[in-house]
C-alpha positions in Angstrom: 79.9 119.9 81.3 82.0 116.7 81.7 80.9 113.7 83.0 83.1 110.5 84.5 82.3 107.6 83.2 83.1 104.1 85.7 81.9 100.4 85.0 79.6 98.1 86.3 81.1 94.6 85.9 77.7 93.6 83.4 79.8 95.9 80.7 82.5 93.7 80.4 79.7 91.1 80.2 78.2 92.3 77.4 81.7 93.6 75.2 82.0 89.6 75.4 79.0 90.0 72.6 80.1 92.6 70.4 81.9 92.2 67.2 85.3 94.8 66.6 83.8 96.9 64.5 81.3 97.9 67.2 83.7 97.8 69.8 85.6 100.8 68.2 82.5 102.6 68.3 81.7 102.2 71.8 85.5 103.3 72.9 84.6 106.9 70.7 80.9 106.6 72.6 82.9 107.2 75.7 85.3 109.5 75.2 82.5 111.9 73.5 80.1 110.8 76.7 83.2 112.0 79.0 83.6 115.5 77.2 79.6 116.6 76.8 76.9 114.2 77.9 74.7 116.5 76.7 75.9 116.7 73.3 73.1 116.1 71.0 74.2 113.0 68.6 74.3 110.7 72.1 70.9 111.4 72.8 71.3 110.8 76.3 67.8 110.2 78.1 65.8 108.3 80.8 63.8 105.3 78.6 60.2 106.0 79.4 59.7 102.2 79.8 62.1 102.1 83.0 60.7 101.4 86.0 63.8 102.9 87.7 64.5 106.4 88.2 68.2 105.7 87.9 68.8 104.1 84.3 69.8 106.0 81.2 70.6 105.2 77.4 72.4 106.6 74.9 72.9 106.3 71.4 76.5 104.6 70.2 75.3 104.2 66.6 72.5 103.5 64.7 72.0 100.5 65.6 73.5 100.2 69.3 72.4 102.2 72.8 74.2 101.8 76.0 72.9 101.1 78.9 73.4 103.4 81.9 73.2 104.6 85.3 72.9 107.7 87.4 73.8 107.9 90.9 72.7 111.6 91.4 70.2 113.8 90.9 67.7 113.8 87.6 69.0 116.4 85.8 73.1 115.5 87.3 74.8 113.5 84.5 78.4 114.7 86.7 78.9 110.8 87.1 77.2 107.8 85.2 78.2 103.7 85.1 78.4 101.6 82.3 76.0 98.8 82.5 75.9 97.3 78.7 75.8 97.9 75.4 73.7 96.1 73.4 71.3 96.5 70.1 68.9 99.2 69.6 65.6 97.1 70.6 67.3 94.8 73.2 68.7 98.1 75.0 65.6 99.6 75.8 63.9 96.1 77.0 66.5 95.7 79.1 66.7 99.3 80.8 63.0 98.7 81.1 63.3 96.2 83.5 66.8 96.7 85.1 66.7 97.1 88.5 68.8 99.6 90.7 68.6 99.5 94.7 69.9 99.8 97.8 69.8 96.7 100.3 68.4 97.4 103.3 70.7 95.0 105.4 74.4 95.5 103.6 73.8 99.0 102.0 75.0 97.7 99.1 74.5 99.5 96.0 72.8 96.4 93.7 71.9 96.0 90.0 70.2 93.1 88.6 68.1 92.3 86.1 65.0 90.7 87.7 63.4 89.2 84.7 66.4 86.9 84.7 65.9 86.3 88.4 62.5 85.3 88.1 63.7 82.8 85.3 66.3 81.3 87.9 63.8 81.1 90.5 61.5 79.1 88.1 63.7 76.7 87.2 65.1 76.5 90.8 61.6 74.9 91.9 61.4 72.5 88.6 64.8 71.3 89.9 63.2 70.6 93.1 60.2 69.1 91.9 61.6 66.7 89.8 65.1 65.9 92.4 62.9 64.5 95.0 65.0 62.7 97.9 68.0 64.6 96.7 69.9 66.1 99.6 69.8 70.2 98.9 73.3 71.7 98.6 72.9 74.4 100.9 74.3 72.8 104.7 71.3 72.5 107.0 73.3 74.8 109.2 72.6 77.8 107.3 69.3 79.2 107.7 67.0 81.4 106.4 67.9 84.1 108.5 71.0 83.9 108.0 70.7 84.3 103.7 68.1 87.0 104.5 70.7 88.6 106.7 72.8 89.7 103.5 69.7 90.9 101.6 68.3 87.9 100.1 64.6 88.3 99.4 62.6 85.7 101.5 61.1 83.5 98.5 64.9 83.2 96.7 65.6 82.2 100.1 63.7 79.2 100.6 64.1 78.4 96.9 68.0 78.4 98.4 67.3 76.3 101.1 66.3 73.8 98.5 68.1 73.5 95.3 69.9 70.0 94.8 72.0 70.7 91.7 75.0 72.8 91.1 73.4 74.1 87.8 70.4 75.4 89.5 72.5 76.6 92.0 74.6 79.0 89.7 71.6 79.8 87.8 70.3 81.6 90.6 73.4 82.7 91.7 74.3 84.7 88.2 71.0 86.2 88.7 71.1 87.6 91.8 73.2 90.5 92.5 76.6 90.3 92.8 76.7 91.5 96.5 74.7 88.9 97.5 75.5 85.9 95.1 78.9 85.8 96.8 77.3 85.9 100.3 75.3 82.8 99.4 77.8 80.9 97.6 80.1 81.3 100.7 77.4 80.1 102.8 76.8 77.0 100.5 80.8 76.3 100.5 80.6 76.1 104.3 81.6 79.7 105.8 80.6 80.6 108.8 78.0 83.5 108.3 80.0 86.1 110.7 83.4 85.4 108.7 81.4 86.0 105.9 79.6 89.1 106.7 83.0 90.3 107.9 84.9 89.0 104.7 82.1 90.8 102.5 80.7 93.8 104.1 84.2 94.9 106.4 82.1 98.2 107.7 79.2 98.1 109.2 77.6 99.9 107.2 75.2 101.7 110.2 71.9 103.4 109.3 70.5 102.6 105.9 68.6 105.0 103.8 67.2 103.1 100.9 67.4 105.6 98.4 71.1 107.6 99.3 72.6 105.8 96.3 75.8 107.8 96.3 76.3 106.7 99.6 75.7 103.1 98.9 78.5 103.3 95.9 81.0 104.3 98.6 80.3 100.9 100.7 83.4 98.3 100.1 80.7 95.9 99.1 79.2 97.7 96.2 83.0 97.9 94.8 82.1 93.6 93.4 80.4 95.0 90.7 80.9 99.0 90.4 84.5 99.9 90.1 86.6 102.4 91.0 88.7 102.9 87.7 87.1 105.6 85.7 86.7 105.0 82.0 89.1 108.4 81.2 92.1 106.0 80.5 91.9 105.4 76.9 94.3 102.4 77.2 91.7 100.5 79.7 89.0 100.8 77.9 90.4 99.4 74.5 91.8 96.7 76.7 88.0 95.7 78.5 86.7 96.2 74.9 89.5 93.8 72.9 88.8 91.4 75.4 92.3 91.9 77.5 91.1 93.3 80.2 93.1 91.8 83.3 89.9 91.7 85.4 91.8 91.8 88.9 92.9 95.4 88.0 89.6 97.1 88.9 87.1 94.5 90.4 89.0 93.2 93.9 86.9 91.5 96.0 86.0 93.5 99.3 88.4 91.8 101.6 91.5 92.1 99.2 90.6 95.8 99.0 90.6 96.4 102.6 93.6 94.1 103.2 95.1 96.5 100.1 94.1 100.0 101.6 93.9 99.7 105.2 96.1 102.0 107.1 97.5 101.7 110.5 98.6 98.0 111.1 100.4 98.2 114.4 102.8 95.8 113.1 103.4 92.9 110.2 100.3 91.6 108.7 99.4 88.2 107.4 97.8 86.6 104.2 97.1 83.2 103.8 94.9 81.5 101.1 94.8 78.6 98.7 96.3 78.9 95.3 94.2 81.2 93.0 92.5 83.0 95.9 93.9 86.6 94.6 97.2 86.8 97.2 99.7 87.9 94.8 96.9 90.2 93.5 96.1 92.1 96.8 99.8 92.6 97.7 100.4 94.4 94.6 97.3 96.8 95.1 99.1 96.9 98.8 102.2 97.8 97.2 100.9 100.4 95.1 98.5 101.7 98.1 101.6 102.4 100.3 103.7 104.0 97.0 101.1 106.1 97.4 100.8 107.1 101.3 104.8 107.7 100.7 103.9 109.9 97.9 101.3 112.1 100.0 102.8 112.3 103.2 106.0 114.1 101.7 107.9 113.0 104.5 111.2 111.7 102.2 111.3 111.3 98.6 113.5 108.6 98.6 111.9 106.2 100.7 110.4 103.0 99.3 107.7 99.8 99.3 110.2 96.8 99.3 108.5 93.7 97.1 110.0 90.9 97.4 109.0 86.9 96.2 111.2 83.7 95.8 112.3 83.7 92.0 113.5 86.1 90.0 110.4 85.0 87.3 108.0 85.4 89.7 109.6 88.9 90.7 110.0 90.1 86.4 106.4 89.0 86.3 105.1 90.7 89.3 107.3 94.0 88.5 105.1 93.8 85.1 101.7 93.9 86.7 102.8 96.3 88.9 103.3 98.8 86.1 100.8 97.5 84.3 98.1 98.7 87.3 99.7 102.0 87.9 102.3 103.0 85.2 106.2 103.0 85.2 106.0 105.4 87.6 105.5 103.3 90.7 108.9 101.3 89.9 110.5 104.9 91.8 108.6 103.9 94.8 108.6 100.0 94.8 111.2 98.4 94.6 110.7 94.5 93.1 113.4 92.2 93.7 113.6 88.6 94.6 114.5 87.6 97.6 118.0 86.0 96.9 118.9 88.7 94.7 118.3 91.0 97.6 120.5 89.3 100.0 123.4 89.5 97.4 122.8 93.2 97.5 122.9 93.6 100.7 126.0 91.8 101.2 127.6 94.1 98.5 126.8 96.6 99.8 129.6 96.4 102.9 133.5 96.6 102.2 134.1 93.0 103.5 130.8 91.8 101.7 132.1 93.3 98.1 135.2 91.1 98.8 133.6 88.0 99.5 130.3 88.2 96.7 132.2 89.4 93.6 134.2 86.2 93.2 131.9 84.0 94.1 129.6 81.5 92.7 126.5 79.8 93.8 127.7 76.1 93.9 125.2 73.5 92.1 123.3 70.9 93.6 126.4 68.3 92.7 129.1 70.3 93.9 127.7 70.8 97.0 127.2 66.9 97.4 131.1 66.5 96.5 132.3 68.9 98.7 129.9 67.8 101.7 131.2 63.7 100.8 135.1 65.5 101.0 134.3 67.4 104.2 132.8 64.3 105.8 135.9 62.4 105.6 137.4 64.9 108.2 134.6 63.4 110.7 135.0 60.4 113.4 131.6 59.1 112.4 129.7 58.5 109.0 127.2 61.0 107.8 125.3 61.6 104.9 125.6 64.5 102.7 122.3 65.2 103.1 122.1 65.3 106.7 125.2 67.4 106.9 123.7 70.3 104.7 120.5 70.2 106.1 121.5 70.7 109.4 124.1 73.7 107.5 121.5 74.9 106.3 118.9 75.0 108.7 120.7 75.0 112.3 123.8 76.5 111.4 122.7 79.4 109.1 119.2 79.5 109.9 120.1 80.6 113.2 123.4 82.8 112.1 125.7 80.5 114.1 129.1 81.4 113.6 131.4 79.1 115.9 131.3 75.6 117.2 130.2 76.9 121.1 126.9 78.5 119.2 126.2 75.1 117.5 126.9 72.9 121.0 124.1 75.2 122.3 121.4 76.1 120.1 118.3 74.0 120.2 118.1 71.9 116.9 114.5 72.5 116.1 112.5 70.0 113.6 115.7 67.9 113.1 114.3 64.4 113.4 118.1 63.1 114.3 118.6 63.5 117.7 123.1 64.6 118.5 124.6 63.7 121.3 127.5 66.7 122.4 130.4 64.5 120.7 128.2 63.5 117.4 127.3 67.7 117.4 131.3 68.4 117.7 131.7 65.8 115.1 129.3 67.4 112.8 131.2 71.0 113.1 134.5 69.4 111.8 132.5 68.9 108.8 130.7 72.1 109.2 134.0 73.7 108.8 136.2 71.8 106.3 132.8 72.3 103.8 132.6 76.3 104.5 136.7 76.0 103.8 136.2 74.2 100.7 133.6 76.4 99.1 136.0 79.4 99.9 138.9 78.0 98.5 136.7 77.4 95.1 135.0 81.0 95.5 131.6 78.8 96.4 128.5 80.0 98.0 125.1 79.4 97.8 121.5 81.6 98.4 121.3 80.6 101.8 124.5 81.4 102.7 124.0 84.7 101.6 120.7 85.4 103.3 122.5 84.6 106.4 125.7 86.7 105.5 122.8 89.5 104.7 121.0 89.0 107.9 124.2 89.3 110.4 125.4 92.2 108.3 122.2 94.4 109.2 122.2 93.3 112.3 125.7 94.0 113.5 125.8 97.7 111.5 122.4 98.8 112.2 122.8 101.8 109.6 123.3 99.7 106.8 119.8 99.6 106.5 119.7 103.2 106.0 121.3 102.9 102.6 118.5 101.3 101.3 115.4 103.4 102.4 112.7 100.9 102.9 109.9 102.0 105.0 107.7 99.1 104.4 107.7 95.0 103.0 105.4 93.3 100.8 106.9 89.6 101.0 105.1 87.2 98.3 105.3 83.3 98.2 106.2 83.5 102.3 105.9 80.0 102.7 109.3 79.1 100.9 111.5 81.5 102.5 114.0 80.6 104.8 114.5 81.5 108.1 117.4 83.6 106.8 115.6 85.1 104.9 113.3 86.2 107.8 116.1 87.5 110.0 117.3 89.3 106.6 114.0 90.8 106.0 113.0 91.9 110.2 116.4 93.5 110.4 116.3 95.6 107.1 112.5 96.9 107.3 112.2 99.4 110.4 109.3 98.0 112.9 106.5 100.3 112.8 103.2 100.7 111.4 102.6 99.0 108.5 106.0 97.5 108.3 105.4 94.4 107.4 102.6 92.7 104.8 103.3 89.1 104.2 101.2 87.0 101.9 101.8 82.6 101.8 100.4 79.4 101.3 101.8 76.2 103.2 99.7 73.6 101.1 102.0 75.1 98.3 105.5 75.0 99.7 107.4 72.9 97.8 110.8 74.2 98.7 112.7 74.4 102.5 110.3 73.9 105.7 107.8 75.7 108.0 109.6 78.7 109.4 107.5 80.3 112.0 107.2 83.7 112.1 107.3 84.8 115.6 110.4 82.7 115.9 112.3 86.0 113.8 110.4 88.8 115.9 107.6 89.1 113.2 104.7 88.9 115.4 101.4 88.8 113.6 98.6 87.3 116.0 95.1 89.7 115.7 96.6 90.5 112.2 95.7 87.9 109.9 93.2 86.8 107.5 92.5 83.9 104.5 91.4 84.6 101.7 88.9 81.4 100.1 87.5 83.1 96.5 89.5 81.3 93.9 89.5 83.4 90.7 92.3 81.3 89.2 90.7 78.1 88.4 87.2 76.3 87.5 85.3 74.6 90.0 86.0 71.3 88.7 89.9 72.2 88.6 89.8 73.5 91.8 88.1 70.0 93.5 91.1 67.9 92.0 93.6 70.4 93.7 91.8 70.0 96.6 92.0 66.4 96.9 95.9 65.9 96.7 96.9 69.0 99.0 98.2 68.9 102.1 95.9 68.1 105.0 98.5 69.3 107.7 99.6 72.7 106.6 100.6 75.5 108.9 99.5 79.1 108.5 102.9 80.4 108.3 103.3 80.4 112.3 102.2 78.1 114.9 99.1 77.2 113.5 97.4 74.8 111.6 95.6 76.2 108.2 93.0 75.1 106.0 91.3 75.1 102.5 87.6 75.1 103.9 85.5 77.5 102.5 87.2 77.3 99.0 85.5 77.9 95.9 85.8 79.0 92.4 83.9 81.7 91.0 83.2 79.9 87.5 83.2 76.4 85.8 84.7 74.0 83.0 85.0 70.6 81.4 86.6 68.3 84.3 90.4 67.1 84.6 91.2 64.3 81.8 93.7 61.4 83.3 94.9 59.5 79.4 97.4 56.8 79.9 99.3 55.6 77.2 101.5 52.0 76.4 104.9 53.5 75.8 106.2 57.2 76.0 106.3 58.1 72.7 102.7 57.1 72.3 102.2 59.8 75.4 103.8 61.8 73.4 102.0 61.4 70.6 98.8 62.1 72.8 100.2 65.2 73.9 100.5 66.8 71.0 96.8 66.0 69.8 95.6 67.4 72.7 97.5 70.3 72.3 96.2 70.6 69.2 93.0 69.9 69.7 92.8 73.0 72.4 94.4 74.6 70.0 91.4 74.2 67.1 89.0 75.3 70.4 90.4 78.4 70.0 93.4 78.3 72.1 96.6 80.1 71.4 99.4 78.4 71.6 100.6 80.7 74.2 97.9 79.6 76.5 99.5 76.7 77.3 101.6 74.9 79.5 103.0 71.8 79.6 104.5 70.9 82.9 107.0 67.7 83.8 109.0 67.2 87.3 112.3 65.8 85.9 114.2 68.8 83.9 115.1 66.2 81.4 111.6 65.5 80.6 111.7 69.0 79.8 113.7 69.1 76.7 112.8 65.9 75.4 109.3 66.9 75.7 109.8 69.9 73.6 111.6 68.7 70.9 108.8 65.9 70.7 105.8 68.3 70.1 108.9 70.5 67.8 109.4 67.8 65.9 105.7 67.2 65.9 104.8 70.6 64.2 104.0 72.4 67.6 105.7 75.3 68.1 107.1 75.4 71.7 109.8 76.8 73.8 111.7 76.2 77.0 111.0 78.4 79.9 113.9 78.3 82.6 115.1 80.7 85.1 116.5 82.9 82.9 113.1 83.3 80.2 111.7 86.4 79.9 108.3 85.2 79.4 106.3 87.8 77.6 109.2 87.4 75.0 108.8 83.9 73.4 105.6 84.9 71.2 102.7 82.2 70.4 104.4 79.4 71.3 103.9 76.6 73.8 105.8 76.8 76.9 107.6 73.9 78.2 108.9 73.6 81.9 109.1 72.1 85.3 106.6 72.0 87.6 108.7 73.8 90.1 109.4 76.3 87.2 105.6 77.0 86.4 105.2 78.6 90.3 103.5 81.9 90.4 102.4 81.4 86.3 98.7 80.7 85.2 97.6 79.4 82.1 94.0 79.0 80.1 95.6 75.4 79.2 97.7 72.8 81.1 99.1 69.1 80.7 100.9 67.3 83.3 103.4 64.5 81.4 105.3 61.7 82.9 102.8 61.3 85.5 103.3 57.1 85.0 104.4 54.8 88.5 107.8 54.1 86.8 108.7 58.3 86.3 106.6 59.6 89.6 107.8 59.4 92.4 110.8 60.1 91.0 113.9 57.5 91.4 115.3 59.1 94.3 112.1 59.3 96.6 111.3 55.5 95.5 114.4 54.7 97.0 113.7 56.1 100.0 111.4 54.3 103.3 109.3 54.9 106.4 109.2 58.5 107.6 111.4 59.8 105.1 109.7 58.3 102.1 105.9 60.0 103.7 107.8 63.5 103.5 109.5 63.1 100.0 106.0 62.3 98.5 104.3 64.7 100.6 106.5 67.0 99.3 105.5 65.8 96.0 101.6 66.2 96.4 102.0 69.7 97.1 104.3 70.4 93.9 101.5 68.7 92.1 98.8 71.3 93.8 100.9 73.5 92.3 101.4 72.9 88.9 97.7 71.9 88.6 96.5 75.2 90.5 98.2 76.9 87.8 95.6 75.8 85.1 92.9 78.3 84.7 89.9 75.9 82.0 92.1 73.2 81.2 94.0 70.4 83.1 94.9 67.3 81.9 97.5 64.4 82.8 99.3 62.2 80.5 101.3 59.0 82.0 102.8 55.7 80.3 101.9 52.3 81.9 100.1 52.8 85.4 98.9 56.1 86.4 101.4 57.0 89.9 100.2 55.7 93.1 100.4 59.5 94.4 97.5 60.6 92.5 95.6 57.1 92.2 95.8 55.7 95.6 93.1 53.1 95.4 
């Protein structure tokens, strides 16, 4: 008889413990598990010491059992989880005591081990004891019904009520089970108790019988801890047991795998979330979820998911994960392209469109200033260069206006410059002489072509035919233009499930809020925020949340916010080092770099992020020259291809990328703000250097155990206000 073997997320606990030689053996334990759990050499059995009906162990080798459990019947070994392997004598203690259950309020399938409860519970009242006058951590405004409403036992209840320190706190936490540790610690963050039974338990899970385990295992809730991802791929399991195991592959929280797998939007949905919170994550499982309705409805084979983000790094490295969660395969069904690259494609893919992309070149930042300076001198009045492509590029082509009578009319929506009729007719001689100029040097640029995209679908509504998308996952929404909008709503039929949009405002660090139901994408009732941080440490995470954006938008008309955020683990705080001259920060760069390095980082772990891109080089040759091996990464880097080497960049450059490591250099008042934004004044200089906070959140969200910032003379005003 076979047997399926799944995990419980205690296994990849305790491979953490195991040396490799030990690991190998576990990896054939499975495999021979899978194919006879009967056989005699695995010695299979209930431990007569377990006070649960449920557990199991078996023998991996001499001196080594595993730990599991059995959701069915006694003598039904069809389907068994993997709770730990450990030594021969620790095994059996621990089976002894483990505990399997089904809570009576969530229906949550649960496994903890209550020895280890009753040790956090202990120490939980010696904290209080001895913290008296401390205010608890838990708000007053959650009560103890509402922690018993998620299952929490009554006395770990009012032990909750009354912990004052963050370590007793996560003590406790660890111990309880996993359904119910991430209730509380939502609760203690400040959720509301209905968003976060509705974030956590999604179903109502109805009449509960206490001992229908099978039926428990089903619930979205009991899917923290037991996963869905069998142990029959051979691949997986020598990646949990070598220790790179990408955890976000099986273990989604419940509310990314009901955003993932629900069917039947009536329309575009929306994701919104703080950096880390698992965004990019849940639209790739949606991605591969609607692959797979495509796949079994056998309605037309060549009709495809449409991913689509703001770079093309961000798009390689998504494309990557995507195969990496469900093989090659699914690149047949999705589609991953960046958003710009898709416009160029669509363009081309018209008689007229061919003509105008093949020649053509996006302009640079400086040619664009040179040809806006020689268009303005075809105007009455004076106007910056700025101004002039701004209001291009947001009035002009953001609303696909093609003639001077379209720009006299159309409402000129969050330009702070107010036009008079002559000064608009005015602008349009410039407006024109600059679209001559970049067509007489076979100039464009991304926007441009969004916009040349977006009037193309819509004027030849079968072009979209040609490229059979029946549905959109849209990553990093909150940078995309409105171009790109109209773009997008004309190429992706409306209908169910068209649509699934995933953003963050407090991290848009390029173009301006672009409201969605202003292009026909019409997502109120379908939205939710994700708060759980998997990214980043606690103590990361509360610098981040310091310097963002206080006035973000959720994408649309709203106002969003980071309440409720928190990190599911900790680490050593943020270090701020300042330095006399530059090349002394240099110099402390590189000791840092290689003192994380001697911690046991590789090299490739980290990142060393700077704003100016001629930091960038200079920084690299510094820690080259130095003896630390580090490269460049740019637009063009195909990351997974430098090797074991440091990786040098921009901050805008290190969007979308995470790593265990990160310094931020050149973070002194003379470099940051840059020249340009301390130049500026009054309104104008508020938004430069809010735009700046918010490229910092950023690059420091991108940090996962490590963060710290390096700055010559006086640490910036931005991020030392007092």
């Amino acid at each position: 008889m076979k047997t399926t073997v799944l995990m419980h997320e205690f296994f990849e606990k305790s491979c953490s413990d195991l040396d490799g030689s030990v690991k190998s053996r576990v990896l054939s334990f499975m495999v021979k598990l899978q194919q006879d759990p009967d056989a005699t050499g695995l010695d299979l059995k209930r431990p007569k010491g377990a006070t649960n009906k449920h557990v199991r162990t078996a023998r991996v080798n001499d001196n080594y059992r595993a730990v599991l459990v059995n959701a069915r019947a006694d003598d039904d070994n069809s389907t068994l989880w993997l709770v730990a392997v450990k030594k021969h004598d620790d095994a059996y203690k621990f089976a002894e005591t483990l505990t399997l259950q089904v809570n009576e309020k969530t229906g949550a399938a649960e496994l903890y081990d209550p020895i280890a409860l009753g040790d956090a519970l202990d120490n939980a009242r010696a904290d209080s004891t001895s913290s008296v006058g401390a205010d608890p951590l838990m708000p007053a405004s959650v009560s103890q019904a509402d922690l018993e409403r998620f299952g929490v036992a009554p006395d770990v209840a009012v032990e909750l009520k009354l912990v004052t320190t963050e370590d007793a706190l996560q003590r406790l936490l660890e111990a309880l089970p996993a359904s119910q540790g991430n209730a509380v610690l939502d609760l203690a963050y400040g959720k509301d108790p209905q968003d976060v039974w509705n974030d956590l338990v999604i179903e109502e899970p109805g009449p509960i019988d206490v001992d229908d385990l099978e039926t428990a295992l089903r619930r979205p809730l009991s899917r923290l801890s037991f996963t869905a991802v069998d142990g029959d791929n051979e691949d997986e399991l020598r990646a949990v047991l070598e220790g790179d195991f990408a955890k976000w592959r099986v273990w989604l929280h419940p509310l990314q795998r009901s955003l993932a797998t629900h069917e039947g939007w009536n329309g575009p949905f929306r994701v919104t979330g703080g950096a880390g919170t698992g965004k990019t994550v849940t639209a790739i499982h949606r991605a591969r979820f609607l692959a797979k309705e495509l796949d079994l409805s056998g309605d037309d084979p060549k009709a495809r998911v449409l991913f689509t983000t703001f770079t093309r790094n961000l798009a390689q490295t998504i494309e990557g994960q995507l195969i990496q969660l469900a093989g090659p395969s699914i690149t047949e069904r999705v589609h991953v392209i960046n958003i710009d690259a898709l416009a160029r494609t669509v363009v081309a893919a018209t008689d007229n469109g061919r003509v105008f992309v093949n020649p053509s070149k996006i302009a640079s930042f400086s040619q664009i200033e040179q040809l806006w300076r020689a268009a303005a001198q075809s105007c009455k009045g004076t106007w910056d260069p700025i101004f002039l492509d701004q209001e291009w590029s947001e009035v002009v082509l953001g609303n696909a206006i093609v003639d001077e009578a379209g720009y006299l009319r159309v409402a000129r929506s969050g330009r702070s410059q107010r036009l008079s009729r002559p000064q608009r007719a005015d602008v349009w001689l410039a407006i024109e002489q600059f679209q001559l100029l970049l067509r007489a040097q076979s100039l464009t640029t991304f926007t441009e072509l969004a916009s040349r995209a977006a009037i193309a679908l819509t004027s030849d509504p079968a072009l979209r035919d040609q490229f059979g998308y029946r549905h959109a996952v849209i990553d990093e929404a909150q940078d995309l233009h409105p171009a790109h909008w109209k773009l997008l709503r004309a190429l992706i039929p409306i209908g169910t499930d068209d649509l699934f949009i995933v953003g963050d405002a407090h991290q848009r660090i390029y173009g301006k809020p672009a409201p969605l139901s202003r292009f026909g994408i019409e997502t109120r009732g379908r939205a939710r925020r994700l708060t759980v941080n998997y990214r980043t440490s606690r103590e990361i995470l509360r610098w981040c949340l310091r310097i963002a954006d206080a006035d973000a938008d959720d994408l649309d008309t709203s106002s969003d916010t980071l309440a409720g955020a928190r990190s599911v683990f900790g680490g050593p705080e943020p270090e701020s080092l300042g330095f006399k001259s530059k090349s002394e920060e240099d110099k402390g760069l590189v000791a840092k770099i290689e003192q994380w390095i001697a911690d046991g980082y590789a090299r490739s772990d980290i990142g060393v992020f700077v704003y100016e891109r001629n930091d960038v080089r200079e920084i690299c040759a510094s820690l080259e020259a130095s003896g630390v091996e580090a490269e460049v990464v740019n637009e063009g880097t195909k990351e997974e291809k430098l090797g074991d080497v440091v990786r040098v960049m921009t901050m805008h450059r290190a969007k979308g990328l995470e790593y265990r490591a990160v310094t931020m250099a050149r973070l002194g008042s003379k470099s940051f703000p840059p020249y340009y934004v301390q130049q500026k004044h009054g309104e104008e200089r508020e938004q430069e250097e809010k735009k700046l906070l918010r490229v910092l959140y950023v690059a420091g969200s991108r940090a996962r155990e490590r963060l710290a910032l390096f700055w010559t003379g006086e640490l910036s005003p931005l991020l030392n206000p007092e």
